[in-house]
BATIKOL-983057 format. One record per residue (C-alpha): residue in three letters; x, y, z. Coordinates in steps of 0.05 Angstrom, whole numbers, padded with zeros to 5 digits, always signed. Example, Ala and Ser with C-alpha at 12.3 -4.5 7.8 and 13.67 -1.06 7.14 Angstrom:
<recs>
rec residu = Ala&x = +00246&y = -00090&z = +00156
rec residu = Ser&x = +00273&y = -00021&z = +00143
</recs>
This chain:
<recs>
rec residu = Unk&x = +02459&y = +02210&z = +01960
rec residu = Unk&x = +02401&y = +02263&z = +01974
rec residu = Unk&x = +02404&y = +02254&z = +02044
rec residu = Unk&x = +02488&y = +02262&z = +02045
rec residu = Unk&x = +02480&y = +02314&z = +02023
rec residu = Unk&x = +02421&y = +02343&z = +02063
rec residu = Unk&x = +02467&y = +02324&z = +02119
rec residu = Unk&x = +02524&y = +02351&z = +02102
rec residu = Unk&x = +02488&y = +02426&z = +02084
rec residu = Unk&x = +02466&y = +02425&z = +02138
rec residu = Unk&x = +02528&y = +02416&z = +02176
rec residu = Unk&x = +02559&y = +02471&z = +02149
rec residu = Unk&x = +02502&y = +02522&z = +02169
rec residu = Unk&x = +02502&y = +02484&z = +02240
rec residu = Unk&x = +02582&y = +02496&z = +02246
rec residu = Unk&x = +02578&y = +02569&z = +02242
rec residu = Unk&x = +02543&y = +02587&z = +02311
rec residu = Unk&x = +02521&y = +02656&z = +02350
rec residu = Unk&x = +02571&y = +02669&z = +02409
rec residu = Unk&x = +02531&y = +02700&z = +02471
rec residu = Unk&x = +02562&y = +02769&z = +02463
rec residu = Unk&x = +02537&y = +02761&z = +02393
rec residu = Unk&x = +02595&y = +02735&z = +02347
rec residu = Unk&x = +02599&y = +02691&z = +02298
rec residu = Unk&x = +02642&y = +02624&z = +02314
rec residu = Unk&x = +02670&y = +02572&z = +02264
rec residu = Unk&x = +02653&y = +02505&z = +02308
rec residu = Unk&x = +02705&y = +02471&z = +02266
rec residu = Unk&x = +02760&y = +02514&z = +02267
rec residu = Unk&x = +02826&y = +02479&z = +02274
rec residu = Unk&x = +02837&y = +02514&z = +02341
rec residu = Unk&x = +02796&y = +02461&z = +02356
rec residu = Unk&x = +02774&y = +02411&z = +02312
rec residu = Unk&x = +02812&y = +02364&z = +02267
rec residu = Unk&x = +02786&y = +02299&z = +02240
rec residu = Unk&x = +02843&y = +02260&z = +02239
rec residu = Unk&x = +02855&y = +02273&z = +02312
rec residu = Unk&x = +02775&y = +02263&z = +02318
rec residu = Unk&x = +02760&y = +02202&z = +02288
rec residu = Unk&x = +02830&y = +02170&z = +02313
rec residu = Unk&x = +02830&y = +02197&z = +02382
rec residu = Unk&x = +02756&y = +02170&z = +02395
rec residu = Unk&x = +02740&y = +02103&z = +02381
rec residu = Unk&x = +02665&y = +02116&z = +02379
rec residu = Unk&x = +02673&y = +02165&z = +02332
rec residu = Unk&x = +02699&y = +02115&z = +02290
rec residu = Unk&x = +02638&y = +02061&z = +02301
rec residu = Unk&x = +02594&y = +02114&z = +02292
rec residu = Unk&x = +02612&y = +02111&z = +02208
rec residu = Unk&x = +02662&y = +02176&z = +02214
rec residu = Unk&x = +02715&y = +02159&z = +02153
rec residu = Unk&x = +02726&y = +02223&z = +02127
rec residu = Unk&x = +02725&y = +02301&z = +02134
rec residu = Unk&x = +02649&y = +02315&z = +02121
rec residu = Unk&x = +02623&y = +02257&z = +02163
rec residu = Unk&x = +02670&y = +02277&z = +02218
rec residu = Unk&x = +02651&y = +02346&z = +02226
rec residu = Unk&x = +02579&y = +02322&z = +02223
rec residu = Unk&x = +02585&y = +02282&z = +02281
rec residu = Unk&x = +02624&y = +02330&z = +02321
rec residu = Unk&x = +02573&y = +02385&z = +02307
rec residu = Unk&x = +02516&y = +02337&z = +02325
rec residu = Unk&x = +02545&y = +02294&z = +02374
rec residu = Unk&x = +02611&y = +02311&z = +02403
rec residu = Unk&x = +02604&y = +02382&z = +02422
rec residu = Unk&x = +02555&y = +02370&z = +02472
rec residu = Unk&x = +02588&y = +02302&z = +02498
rec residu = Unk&x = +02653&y = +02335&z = +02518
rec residu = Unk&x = +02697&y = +02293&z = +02463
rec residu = Unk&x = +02763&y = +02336&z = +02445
rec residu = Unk&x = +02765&y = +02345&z = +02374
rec residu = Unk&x = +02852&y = +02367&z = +02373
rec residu = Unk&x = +02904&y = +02351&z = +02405
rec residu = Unk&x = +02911&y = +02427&z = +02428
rec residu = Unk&x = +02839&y = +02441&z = +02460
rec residu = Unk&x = +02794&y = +02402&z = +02502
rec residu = Unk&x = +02732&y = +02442&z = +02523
rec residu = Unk&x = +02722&y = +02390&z = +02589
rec residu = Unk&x = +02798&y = +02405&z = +02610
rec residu = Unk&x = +02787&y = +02482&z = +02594
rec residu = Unk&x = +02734&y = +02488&z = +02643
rec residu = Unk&x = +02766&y = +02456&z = +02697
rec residu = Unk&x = +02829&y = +02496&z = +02676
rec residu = Unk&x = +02792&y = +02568&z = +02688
rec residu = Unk&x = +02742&y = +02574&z = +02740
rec residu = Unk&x = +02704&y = +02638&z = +02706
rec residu = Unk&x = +02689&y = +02591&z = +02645
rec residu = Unk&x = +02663&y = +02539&z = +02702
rec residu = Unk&x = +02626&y = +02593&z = +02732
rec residu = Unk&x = +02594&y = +02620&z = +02676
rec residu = Unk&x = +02574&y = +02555&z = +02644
rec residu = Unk&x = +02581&y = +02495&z = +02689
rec residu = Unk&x = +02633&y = +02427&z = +02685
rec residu = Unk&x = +02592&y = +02404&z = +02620
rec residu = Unk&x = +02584&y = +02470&z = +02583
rec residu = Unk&x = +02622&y = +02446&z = +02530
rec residu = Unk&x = +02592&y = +02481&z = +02467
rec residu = Unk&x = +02596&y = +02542&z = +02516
rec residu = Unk&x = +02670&y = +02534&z = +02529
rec residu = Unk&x = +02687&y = +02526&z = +02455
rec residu = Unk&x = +02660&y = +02597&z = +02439
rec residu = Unk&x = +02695&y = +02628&z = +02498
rec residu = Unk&x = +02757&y = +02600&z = +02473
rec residu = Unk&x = +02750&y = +02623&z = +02396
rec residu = Unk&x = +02718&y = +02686&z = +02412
rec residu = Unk&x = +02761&y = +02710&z = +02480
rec residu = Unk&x = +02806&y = +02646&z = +02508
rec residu = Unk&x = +02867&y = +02645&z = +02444
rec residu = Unk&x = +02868&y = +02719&z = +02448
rec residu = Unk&x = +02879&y = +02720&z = +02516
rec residu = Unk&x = +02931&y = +02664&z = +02504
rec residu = Unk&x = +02892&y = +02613&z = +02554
rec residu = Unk&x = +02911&y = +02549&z = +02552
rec residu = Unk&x = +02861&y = +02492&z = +02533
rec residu = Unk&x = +02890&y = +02431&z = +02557
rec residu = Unk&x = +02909&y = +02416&z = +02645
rec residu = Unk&x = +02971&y = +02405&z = +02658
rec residu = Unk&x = +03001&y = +02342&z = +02680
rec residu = Unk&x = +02941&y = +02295&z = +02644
rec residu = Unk&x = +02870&y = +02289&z = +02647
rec residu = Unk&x = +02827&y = +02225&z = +02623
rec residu = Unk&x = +02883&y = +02187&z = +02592
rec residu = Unk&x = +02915&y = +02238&z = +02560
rec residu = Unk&x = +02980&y = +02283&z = +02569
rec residu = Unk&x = +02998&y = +02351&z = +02542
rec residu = Unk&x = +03063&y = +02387&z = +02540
rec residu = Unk&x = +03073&y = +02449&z = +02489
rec residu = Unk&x = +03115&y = +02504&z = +02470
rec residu = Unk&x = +03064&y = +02563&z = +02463
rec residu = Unk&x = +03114&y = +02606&z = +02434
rec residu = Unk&x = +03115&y = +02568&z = +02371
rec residu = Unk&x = +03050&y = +02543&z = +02375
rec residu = Unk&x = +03072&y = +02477&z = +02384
rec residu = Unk&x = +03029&y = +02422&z = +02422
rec residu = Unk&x = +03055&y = +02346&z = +02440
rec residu = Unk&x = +03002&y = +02292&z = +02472
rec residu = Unk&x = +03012&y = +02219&z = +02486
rec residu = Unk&x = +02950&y = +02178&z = +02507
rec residu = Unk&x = +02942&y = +02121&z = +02554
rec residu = Unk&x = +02907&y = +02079&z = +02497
rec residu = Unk&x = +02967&y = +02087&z = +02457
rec residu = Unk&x = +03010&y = +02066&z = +02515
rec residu = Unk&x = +03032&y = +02137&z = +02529
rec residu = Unk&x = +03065&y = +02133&z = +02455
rec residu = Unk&x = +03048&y = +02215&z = +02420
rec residu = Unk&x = +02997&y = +02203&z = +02385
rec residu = Unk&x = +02990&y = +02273&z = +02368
rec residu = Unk&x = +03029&y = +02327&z = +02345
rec residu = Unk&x = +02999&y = +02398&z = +02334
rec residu = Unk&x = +03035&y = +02461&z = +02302
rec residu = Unk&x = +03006&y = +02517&z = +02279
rec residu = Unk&x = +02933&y = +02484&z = +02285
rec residu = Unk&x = +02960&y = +02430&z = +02238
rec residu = Unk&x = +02956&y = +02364&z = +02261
rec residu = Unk&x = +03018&y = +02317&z = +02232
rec residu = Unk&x = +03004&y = +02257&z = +02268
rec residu = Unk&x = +02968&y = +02193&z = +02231
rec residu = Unk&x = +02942&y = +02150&z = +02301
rec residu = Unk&x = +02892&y = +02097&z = +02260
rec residu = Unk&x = +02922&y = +02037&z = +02297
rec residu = Unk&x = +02977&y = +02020&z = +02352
rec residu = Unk&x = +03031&y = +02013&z = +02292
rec residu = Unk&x = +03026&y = +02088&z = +02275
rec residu = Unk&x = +03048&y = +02154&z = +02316
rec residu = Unk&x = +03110&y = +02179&z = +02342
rec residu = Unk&x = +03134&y = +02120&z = +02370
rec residu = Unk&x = +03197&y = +02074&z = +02394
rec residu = Unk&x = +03207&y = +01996&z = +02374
rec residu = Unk&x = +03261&y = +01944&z = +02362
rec residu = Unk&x = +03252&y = +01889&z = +02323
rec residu = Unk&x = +03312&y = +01830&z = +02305
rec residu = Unk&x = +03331&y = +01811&z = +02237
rec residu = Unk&x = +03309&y = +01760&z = +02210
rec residu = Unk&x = +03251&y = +01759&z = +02244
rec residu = Unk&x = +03222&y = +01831&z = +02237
rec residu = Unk&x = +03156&y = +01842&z = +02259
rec residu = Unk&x = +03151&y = +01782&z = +02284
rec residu = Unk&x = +03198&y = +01797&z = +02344
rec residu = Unk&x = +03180&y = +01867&z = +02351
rec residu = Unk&x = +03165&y = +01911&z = +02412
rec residu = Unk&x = +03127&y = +01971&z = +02398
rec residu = Unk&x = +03111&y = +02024&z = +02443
rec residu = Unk&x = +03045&y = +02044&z = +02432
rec residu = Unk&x = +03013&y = +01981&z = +02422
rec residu = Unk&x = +03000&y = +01917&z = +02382
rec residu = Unk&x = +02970&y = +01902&z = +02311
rec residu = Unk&x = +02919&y = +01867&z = +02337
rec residu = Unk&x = +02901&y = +01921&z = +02393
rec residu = Unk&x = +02872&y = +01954&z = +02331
rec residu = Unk&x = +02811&y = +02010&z = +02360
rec residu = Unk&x = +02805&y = +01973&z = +02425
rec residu = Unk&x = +02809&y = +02027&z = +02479
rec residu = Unk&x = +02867&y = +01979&z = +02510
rec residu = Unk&x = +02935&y = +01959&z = +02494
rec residu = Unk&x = +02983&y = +01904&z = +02512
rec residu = Unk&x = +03023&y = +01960&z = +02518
rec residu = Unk&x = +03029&y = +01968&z = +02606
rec residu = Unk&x = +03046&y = +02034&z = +02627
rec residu = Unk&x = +03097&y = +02047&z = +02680
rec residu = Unk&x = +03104&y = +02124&z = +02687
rec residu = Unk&x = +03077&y = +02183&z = +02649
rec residu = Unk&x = +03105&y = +02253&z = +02672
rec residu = Unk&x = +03080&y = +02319&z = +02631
rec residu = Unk&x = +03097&y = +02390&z = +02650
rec residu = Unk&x = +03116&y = +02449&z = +02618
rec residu = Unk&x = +03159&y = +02436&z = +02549
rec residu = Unk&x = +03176&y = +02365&z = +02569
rec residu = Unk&x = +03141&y = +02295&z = +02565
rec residu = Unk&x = +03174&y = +02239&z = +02608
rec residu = Unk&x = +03147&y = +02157&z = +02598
rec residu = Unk&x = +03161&y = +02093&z = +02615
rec residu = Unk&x = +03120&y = +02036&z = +02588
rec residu = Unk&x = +03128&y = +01958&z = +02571
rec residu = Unk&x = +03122&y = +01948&z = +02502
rec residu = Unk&x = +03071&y = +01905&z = +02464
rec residu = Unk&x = +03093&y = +01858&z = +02411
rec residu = Unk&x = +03071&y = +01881&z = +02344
rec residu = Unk&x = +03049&y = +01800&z = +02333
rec residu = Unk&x = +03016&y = +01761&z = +02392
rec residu = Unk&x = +03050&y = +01710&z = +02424
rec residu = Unk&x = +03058&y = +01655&z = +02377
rec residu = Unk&x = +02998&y = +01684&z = +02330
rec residu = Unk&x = +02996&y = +01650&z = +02259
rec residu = Unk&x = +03007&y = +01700&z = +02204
rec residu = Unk&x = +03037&y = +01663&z = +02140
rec residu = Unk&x = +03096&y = +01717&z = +02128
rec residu = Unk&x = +03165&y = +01699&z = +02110
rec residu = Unk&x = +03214&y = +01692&z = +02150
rec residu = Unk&x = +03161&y = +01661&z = +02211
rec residu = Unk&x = +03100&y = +01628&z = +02206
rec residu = Unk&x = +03072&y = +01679&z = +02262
rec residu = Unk&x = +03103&y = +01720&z = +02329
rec residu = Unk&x = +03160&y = +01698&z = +02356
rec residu = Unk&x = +03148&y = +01717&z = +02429
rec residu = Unk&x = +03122&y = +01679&z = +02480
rec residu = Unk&x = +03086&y = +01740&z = +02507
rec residu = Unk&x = +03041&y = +01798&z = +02481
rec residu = Unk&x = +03085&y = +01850&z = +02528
rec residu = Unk&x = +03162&y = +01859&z = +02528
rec residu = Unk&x = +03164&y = +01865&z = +02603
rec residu = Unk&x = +03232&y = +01913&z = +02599
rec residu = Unk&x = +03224&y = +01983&z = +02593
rec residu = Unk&x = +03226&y = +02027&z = +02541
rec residu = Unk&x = +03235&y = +02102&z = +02560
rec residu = Unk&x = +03230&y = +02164&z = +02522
rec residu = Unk&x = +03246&y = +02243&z = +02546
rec residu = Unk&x = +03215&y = +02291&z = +02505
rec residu = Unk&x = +03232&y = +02367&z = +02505
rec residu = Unk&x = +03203&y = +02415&z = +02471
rec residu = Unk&x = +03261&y = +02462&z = +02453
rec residu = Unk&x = +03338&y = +02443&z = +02428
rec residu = Unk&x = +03396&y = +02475&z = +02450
rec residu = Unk&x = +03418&y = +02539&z = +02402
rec residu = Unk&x = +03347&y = +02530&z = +02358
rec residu = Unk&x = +03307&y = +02584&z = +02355
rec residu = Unk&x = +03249&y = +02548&z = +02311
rec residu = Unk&x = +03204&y = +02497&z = +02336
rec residu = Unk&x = +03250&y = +02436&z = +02349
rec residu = Unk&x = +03235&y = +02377&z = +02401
rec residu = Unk&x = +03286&y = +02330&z = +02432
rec residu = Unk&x = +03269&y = +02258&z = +02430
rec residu = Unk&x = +03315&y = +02217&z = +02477
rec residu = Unk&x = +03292&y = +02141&z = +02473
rec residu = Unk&x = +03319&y = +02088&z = +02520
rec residu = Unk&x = +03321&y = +02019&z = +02505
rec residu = Unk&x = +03331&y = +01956&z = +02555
rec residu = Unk&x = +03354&y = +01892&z = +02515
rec residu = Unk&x = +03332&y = +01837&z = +02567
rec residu = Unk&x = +03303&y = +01766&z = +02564
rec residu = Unk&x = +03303&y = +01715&z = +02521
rec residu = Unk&x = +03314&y = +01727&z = +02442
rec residu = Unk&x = +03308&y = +01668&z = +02385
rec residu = Unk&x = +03365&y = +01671&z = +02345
rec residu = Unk&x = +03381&y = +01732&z = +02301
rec residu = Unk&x = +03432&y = +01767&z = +02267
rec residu = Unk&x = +03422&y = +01839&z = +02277
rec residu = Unk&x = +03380&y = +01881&z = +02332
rec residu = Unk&x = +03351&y = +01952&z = +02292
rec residu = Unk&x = +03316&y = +02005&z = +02345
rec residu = Unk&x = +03275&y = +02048&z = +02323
rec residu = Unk&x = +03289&y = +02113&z = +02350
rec residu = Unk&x = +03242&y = +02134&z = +02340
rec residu = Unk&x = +03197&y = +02138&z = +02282
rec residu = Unk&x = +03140&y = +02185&z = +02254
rec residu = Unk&x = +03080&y = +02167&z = +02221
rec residu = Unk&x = +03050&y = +02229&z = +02188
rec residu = Unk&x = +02991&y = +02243&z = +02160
rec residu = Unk&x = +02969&y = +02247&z = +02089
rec residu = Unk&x = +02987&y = +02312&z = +02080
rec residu = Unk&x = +03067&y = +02302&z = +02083
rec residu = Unk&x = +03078&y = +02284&z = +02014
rec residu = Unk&x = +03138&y = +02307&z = +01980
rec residu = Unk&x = +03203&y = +02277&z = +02010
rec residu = Unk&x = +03275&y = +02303&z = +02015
rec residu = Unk&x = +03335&y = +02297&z = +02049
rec residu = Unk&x = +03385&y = +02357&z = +02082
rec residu = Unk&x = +03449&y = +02349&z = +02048
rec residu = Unk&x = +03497&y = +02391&z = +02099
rec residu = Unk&x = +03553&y = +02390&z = +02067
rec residu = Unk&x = +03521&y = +02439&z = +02009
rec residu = Unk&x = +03460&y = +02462&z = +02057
rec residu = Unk&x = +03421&y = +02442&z = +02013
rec residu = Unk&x = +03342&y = +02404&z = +02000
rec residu = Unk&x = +03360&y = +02343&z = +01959
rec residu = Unk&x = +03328&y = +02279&z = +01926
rec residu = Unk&x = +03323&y = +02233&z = +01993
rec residu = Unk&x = +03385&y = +02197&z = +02017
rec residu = Unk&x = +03384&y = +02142&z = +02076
rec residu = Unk&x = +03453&y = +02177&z = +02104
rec residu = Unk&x = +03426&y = +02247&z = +02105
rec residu = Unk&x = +03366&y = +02275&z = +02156
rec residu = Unk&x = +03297&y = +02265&z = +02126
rec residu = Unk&x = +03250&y = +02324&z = +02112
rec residu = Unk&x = +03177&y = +02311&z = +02103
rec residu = Unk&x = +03134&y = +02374&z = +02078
rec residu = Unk&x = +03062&y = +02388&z = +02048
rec residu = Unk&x = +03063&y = +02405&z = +01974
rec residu = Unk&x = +03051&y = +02484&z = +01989
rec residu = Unk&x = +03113&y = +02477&z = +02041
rec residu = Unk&x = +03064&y = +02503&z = +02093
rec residu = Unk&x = +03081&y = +02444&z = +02142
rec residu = Unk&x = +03137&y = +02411&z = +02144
rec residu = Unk&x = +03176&y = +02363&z = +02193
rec residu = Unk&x = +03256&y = +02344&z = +02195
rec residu = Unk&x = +03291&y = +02289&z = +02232
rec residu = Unk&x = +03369&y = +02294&z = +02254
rec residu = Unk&x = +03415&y = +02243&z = +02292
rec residu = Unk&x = +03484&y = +02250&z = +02295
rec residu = Unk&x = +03512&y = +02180&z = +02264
rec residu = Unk&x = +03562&y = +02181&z = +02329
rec residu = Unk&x = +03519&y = +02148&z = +02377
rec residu = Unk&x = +03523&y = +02065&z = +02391
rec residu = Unk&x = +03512&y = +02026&z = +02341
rec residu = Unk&x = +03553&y = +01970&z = +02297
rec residu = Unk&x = +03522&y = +01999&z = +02227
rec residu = Unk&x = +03514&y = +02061&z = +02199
rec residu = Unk&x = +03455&y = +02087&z = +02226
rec residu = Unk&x = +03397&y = +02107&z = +02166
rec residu = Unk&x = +03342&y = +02151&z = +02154
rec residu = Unk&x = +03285&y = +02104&z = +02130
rec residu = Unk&x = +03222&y = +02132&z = +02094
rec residu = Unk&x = +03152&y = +02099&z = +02067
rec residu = Unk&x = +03089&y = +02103&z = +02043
rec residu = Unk&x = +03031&y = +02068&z = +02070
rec residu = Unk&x = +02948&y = +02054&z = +02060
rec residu = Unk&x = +02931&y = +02108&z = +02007
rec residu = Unk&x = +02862&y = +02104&z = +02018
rec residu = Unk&x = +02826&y = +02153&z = +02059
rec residu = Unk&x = +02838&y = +02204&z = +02112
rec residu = Unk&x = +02851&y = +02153&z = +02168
rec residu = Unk&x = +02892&y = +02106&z = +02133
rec residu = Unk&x = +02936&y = +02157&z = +02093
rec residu = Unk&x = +03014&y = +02163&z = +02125
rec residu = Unk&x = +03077&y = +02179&z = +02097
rec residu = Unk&x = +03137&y = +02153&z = +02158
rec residu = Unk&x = +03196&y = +02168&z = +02170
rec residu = Unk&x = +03248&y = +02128&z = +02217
rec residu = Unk&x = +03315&y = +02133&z = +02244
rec residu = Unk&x = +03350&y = +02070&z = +02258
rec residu = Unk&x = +03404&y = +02049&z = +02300
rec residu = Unk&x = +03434&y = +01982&z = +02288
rec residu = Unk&x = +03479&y = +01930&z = +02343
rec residu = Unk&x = +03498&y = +01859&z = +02331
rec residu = Unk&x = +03483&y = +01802&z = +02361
rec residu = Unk&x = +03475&y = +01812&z = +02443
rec residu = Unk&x = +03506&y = +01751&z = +02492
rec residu = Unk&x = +03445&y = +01702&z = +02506
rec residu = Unk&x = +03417&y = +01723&z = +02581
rec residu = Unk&x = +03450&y = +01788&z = +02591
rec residu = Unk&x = +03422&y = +01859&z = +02598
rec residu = Unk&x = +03441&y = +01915&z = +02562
rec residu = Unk&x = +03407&y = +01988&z = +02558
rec residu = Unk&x = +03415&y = +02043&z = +02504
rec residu = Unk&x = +03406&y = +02119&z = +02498
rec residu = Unk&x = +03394&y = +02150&z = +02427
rec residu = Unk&x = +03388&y = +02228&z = +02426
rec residu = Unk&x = +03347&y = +02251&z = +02363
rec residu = Unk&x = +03322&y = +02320&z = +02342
rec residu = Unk&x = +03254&y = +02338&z = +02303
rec residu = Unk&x = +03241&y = +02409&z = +02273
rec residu = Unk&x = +03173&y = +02428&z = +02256
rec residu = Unk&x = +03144&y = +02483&z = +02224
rec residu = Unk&x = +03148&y = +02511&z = +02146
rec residu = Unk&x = +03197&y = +02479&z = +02104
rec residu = Unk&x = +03236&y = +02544&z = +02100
rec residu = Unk&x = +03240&y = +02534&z = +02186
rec residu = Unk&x = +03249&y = +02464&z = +02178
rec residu = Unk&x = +03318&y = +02477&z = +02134
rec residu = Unk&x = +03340&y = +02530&z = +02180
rec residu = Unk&x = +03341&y = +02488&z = +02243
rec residu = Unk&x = +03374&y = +02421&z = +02207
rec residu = Unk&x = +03422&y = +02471&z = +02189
rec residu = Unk&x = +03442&y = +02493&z = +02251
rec residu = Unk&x = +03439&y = +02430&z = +02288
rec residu = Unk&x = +03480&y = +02407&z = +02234
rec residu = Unk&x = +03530&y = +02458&z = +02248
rec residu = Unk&x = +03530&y = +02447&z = +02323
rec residu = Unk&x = +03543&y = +02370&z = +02306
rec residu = Unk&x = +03596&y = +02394&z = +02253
rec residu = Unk&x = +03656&y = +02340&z = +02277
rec residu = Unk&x = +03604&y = +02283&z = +02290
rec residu = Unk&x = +03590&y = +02288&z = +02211
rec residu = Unk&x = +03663&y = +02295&z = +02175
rec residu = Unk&x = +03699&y = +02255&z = +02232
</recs>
């Protein structure tokens, strides 16, 4: 106990360093650190023993500065010097500590940007600087987002391949056990892999484009004991159809922070029997933070007690943060489509999420054909107050898809 504490004294002293032109800088600072995004986005980080805030920071502050790891999903100190040669100048490709103080003391006010565009090591940025808004999707997580930043707030839980802001399908009765998921499988768990195979990754500007084969959730035919199955399904560990996602980072008429989320779904290959097919389109997994839950009645334009048939709205307690999911009910499917909610692990920082889903439902497909789906969905982000104002007016641009 003595010496976690020793340690963790003196990793707050060590995260307050002396910039060159003599400021003090905040090491930690969400403009670039977060340790969800830390300890999820690097797997060593996670070997090393990092399981929660203190012992995160420590290891970024002793370790990770200097070895170029990005701490947030909206700053990379390796991709910011290679983004500005002045910074690479003045401190060299791996002047990473030195490129984090430029940035807090002279880079944000000078609105640089602290990412490359179009990718760099496995990773893909897209954002909306206006509204502070930052989107990645990772190669490890099969191009799925695995981070979602706004306002320096990170809402994105990434522990394992299940999480994110992904796509899936799965078949009833079979459930996970038949169940494509974009960014990966259970049993990918922190590997640096997935079964997952990536097709195509475009990033640039507001918009995210990917294509990517699917892993199951379950491994071919792996033994798990769960009702309905015995184990997966599949003969494979990767749906080899696509799955394809556009993501922009604005929505028509919406002046808040709003991104469109346009998943596509091929229905190909062979299928054991089942009654119902349920895509996932898509679904969020958030982080601890998220934990009051409501639902935008807009009929009344109201915040009410959560309702499957009304848009979800996931917000911090303060109503700092806040997140809100609309489909219009119009689009293919047999049965109504729902908002789903749930609470996972409750546990610790990494495990913590609170998810939301939208699913769209279609009966049973005819053995051996092909059959390919587009689902439009819209996700505001901000403070719950922004949050109700743009469900409100996407609401009322959808008006006749809601009362019809």
């Amino acid at each position: 106990m003595t010496e976690f504490i020793m340690n963790w004294l003196f990793g707050v002293l060590f995260a307050v360093a002396v910039s060159v032109t003599g400021a003090a800088v905040d090491l930690t600072s969400p403009a670039v650190f977060n340790a969800i995004f830390y300890i999820t986005a690097n797997v060593e980080v996670w070997h090393a023993g990092a399981r929660n805030v203190t012992s995160a920071k420590y290891h970024w502050l002793h370790h990770g500065i200097d070895e170029g790891l990005q701490a947030c999903g909206s700053f990379h100190s390796a991709q910011y010097i290679r983004r500005y040669s002045d910074v690479e100048k003045a401190h060299g490709l791996h002047g990473y500590r030195q490129a984090i103080e430029h940035y807090l003391t002279t880079g944000q006010h000078e609105h640089r940007v602290g990412y490359l565009e179009g990718g760099y090591g496995g990773r893909w940025t897209v954002s909306d600087a206006h509204h502070k808004l930052f989107v990645s999707a990772s190669a490890r997580m099969g191009a799925a987002i695995d981070s979602l930043v706004w306002n320096n707030h990170e809402f994105i839980n990434s522990i394992d391949h299940g999480r994110e802001l992904q796509m899936a399908f799965n078949i009833l009765p079979y459930g996970g056990c038949f169940n494509p998921t974009e960014a990966g499988g259970r049993y990918d768990g922190l590997s640096t892999q997935t079964n997952s195979k990536i097709q195509s990754v475009h990033a640039s500007g507001i918009t995210l484009s990917t294509t990517v084969w699917p892993a199951f959730w379950f491994r071919a035919v792996n033994y798990i004991g769960e009702k309905p199955c015995p184990g997966g399904m599949n003969t494979e560990n990767t749906y080899r159809h696509p799955f394809s996602k556009k993501v922009t980072l604005e929505c028509p008429g919406i002046s808040q922070s709003c991104l469109h989320f346009r998943s596509t779904f091929t229905i190909a290959g062979v299928f054991p029997h089942y009654t119902m097919l349920q895509m996932v389109a898509p679904a969020g997994y958030l982080t601890g933070d998220f934990t009051v839950w409501r639902s935008y009645d807009y009929s009344s334009g109201h915040l009410v007690a959560y309702h499957t048939k009304m848009p979800v709205v996931l917000s911090s307690p303060d109503k700092h943060f806040a997140m809100g999911v609309f489909a219009s009910p119009k689009q293919d499917t047999d049965e109504d489509m729902y908002y789903g909610r749930f609470v996972l692990s409750k546990d610790k920082i990494t495990a913590d999420t609170n998810k939301w889903n939208v699913v769209f439902r279609k009966h049973t497909l005819p053995a051996g054909t092909t059959h390919v789906f587009n689902y439009d969905t819209y996700i505001c982000v901000g403070t719950l107050n922004d949050v109700t104002a743009c469900l409100k007016k996407l609401t009322q641009a959808h008006h006749a898809d809601l009362v019809g």
